[in-house]
N, C-alpha and C positions, 0 to 999 in steps of 0.2 A: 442463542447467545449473541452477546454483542460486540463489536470492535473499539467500540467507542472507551473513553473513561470516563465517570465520575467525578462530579466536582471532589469528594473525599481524594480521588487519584491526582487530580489538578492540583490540591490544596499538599501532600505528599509531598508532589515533585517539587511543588515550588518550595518547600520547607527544605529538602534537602538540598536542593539547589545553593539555595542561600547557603546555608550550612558549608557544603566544600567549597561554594567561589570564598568564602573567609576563611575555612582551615584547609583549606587544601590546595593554596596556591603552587604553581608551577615550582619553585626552589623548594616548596615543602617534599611536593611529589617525588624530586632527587635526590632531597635528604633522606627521605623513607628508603627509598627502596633500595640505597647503598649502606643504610642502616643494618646492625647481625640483627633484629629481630623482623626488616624489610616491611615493616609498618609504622603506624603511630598508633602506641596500647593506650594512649590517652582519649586521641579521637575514635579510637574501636568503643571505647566503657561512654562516650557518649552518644556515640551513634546508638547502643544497644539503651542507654537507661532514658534518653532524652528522648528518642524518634521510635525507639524499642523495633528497633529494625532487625534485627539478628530472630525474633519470633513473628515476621512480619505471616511467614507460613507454617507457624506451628499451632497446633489445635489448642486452646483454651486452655483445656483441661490439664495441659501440661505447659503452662505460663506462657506460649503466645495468645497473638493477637487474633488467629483462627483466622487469615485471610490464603491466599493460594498463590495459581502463578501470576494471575494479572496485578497482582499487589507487587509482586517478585518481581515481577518483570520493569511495572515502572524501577524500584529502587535500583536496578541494575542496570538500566538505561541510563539513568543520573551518574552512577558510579563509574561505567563506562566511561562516558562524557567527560569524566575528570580523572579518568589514568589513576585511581586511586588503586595507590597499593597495600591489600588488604586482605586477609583469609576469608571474608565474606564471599566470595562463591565459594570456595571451599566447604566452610561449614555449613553455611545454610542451602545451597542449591543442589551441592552434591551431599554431604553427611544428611543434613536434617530432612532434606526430601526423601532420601535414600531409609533413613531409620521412617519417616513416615509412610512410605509404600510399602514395609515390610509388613505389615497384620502386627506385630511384635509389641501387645502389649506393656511386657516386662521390659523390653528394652527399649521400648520410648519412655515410660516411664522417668528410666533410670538417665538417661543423655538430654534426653530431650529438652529437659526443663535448664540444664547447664547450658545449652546453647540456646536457648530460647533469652537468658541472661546476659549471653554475654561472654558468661564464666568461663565455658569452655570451646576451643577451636577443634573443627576435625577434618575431615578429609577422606576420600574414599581412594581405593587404590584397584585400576585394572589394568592396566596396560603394562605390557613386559617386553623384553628384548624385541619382538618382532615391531613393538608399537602400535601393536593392533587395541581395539577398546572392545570385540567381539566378543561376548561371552564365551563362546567356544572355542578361543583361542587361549586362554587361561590356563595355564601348564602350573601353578601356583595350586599346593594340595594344604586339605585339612582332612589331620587323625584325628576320633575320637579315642581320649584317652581311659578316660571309665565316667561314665555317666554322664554329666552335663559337661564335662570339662575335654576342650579342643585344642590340639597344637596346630601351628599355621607357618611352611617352611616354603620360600621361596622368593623370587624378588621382583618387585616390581619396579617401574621405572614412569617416569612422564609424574609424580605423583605431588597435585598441585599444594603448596604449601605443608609439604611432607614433612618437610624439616622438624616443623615447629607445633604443629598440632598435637593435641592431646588425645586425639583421638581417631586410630586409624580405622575403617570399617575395609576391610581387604574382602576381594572375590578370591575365593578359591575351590577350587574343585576337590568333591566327595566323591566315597563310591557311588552317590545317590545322586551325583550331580553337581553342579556348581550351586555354591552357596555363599552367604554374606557373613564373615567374622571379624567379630570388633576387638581390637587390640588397643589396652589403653597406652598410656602415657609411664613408662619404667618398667616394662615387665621385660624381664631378660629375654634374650635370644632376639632383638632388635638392632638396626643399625642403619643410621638416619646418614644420607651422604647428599649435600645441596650439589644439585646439578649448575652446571652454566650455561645458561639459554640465551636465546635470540633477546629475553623481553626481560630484561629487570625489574618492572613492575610488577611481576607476577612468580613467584617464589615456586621452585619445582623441584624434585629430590627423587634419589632413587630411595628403595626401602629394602633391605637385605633382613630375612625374614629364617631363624633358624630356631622349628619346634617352640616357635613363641606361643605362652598362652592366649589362648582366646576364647569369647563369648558369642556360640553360634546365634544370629540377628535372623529372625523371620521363621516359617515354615517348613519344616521338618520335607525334605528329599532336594528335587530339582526345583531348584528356587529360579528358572533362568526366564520365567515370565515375570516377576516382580522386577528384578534387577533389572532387564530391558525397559518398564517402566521409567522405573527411577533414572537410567539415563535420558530416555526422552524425556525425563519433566527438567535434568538440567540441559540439554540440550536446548529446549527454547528458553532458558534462564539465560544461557551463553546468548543464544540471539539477540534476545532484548539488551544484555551487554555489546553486542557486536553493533547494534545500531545505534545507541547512546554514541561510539566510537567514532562509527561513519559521518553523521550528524555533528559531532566535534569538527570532524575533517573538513566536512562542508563549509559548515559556519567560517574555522577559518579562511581556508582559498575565496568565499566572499569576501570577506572582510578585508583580507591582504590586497585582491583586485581591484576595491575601491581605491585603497590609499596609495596603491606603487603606480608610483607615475615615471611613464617610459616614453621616450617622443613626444612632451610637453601634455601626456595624456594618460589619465589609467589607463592600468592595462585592462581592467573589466571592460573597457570599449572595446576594445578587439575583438571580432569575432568570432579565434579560435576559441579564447579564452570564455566565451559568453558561452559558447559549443557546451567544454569542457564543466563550466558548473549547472549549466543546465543537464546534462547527461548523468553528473552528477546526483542531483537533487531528485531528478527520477528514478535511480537506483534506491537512493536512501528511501524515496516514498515506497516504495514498492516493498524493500525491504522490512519496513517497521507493519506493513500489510499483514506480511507472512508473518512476524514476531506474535501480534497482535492477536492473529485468528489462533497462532499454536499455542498461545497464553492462554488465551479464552476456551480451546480446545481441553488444555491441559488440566484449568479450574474445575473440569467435572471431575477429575482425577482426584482433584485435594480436596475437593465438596465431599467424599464420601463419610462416609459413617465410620468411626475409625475400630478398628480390631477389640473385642472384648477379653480376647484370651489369648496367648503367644501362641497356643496352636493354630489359631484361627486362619484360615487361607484369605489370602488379600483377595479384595476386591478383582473380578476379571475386566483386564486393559479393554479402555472404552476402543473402538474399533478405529476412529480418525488418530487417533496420538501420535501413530508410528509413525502415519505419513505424514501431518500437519509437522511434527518434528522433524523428517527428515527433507523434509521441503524446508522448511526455516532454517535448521543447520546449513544445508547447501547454499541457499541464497543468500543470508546475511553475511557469511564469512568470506564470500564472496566477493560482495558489495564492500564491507570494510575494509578489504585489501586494495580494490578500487579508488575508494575513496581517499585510502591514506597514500597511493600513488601519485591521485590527481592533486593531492592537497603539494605536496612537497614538488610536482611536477609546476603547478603553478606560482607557488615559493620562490624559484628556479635555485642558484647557489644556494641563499642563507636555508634553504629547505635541509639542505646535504648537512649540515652542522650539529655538531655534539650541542650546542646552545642552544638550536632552537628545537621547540616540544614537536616537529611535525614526523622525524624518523623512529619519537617513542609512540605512537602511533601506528607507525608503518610495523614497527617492533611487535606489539602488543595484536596488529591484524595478523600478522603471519605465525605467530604461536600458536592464537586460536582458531585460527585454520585448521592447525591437525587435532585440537583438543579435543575429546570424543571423539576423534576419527575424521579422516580428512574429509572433503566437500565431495570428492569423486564417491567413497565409500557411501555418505547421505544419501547420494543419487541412486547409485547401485539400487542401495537400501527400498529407497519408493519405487523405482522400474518394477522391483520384484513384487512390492506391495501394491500395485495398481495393473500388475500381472502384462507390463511389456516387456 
């Protein structure tokens, strides 16, 4: 495998780049995400039909593009970069990766090609009262009710753009184990409540869950090796988000050193300040390292052969993922918090301001810090897996 990109990936980034430095200026970003649907559904129907970004990781056969996480990763690094508020990791990083690690013929099928469109936003839901993202921590049950048909009662919380998606994929626990149930859009025994977070850019709801129907997603018993999959493949989707963010950060506190002149002199002359983005810029490299190898890691994962039958047992998790993920999760959201410190520390006042973009930043690191689970928990996670 390689770290590198492709001019195809150079030619990407630079397309969407362009793309949000013109729809996605800074006043737009505020209007969005104080907006009731905390998007723009204009720029979402071009992102998907223009850049067909929304299927950038879904198989062919069901209307994406058949690309994986290194293609995800660049788009989420750009997206990143511009505080774009948007169900895009939602649906595609968690829902669409999540219904594609499932084997689940019938129910890729059935979503897949709606979010590969555009059409439809979803969301996956595990985290509850404790806040934990563990599969085994998952106090959230599902009865089978007769035959194919499952109720799903319990409530989650942390659930990224819950509000508004169409479609929920909830973990919940069977007698067989924890498993994946999709909950669409209106069926009774639902109740959608927007939380208030740290990060306005990024929409988050609790989900009160009572004997709602549902459609069990995946392989028939303990589904708890797929599901771990599927969060490490958004795990490093959030990374390559967290380092688009850092990289934001950076670029600014350069740019700002050059032009603030203090004692007839930038401050980038000084050499705390020269310290600070240098230390900087080493994070961030280091960072997009680790994003980079768990993207490329994680490409074998979505390279595979996909499921021919909804019984079919998914592919067994390639052996580096866990850790290449849980090395990337710890490091990146680390470094993001970092950088959105240094960026506003260097700012100094106007940094502190509702005006200026450096504390939605700060905002946006410190959410995704605990998203799938906090930095300490990633570490944990690899000590165990590299057996210290």
């Amino acid at each position: 495998m390689t770290l590198t990109h492709t001019k195809e990936h150079d030619e990407l980034r630079s397309a969407l780049r362009r793309l949000l430095a013109d729809k996605s200026p800074s006043a737009a970003v505020r209007r969005w995400m104080e907006s009731g649907e905390g998007y723009d559904p204009a720029l979402w129907r071009q992102l998907a039909g223009q850049l067909g970004l929304m299927g950038i990781a879904v198989p062919e056969e069901y209307g994406g593009s058949g690309g994986g996480a290194v293609e995800l990763g660049v788009v989420l690094e750009e997206l990143g970069r511009a505080l774009l508020p948007s169900p895009y990791f939602a649906t595609v990083a968690l829902a669409g990766q999540a219904l594609t690690a499932s084997g689940d013929a019938a129910a890729k099928a059935r979503w897949l090609p709606g979010i590969a469109s555009g059409e439809l936003t979803a969301t996956v839901a595990v985290a509850e009262g404790s806040g934990s993202w563990r599969i085994e921590d998952v106090a959230t049950t599902a009865t089978r009710v007769d035959g194919e048909s499952w109720t799903v009662s319990g409530t989650k919380v942390f659930v990224v753009d819950g509000d508004t998606a169409g479609l929920l994929l909830v973990v919940a626990d069977t007698d067989a184990g924890p498993g994946l149930f999709a909950v669409e859009s209106g069926v009774p025994g639902v109740a959608r409540t927007p939380l208030d977070t740290l990060d306005p850019t990024r929409r988050q709801a609790r989900i009160d869950l009572d004997e709602a129907p549902a459609v069990h997603v995946g392989p028939d018993g303990d589904a708890t090796a797929y599901l771990r999959t599927a969060l490490d493949l958004a795990a490093v989707a959030l990374a390559s988000e967290q380092v688009g963010g850092a990289q934001a950060c950076l670029d600014a506190a350069v740019e700002y050193a050059k032009t603030r002149v203090q004692f007839e002199r930038p401050i980038g002359s000084f050499q705390a300040v020269k310290h600070a983005c240098a230390d900087m810029l080493l994070a961030v490299e280091a960072a997009r390292s680790a994003a980079h190898h768990a993207a490329s890691v994680a490409a074998g994962e979505s390279a595979r052969e996909p499921a021919s039958s909804p019984a079919e047992e998914p592919a067994e998790e390639p052996a580096e993922l866990p850790a290449a993920a849980a090395l990337a999760a710890a490091y990146c959201a680390g470094t993001y918090t970092h950088a959105a410190k240094q960026n506003i520390q260097i700012h100094g006042g106007i940094g502190y301001t509702w005006e200026h973009d450096a504390h939605l930043h700060l905002r946006r690191a410190k959410t995704s810090e605990q998203l799938l689970g906090a930095p300490a928990a990633h570490r944990a996670r690899l000590a165990d897996l590299v057996g210290i």
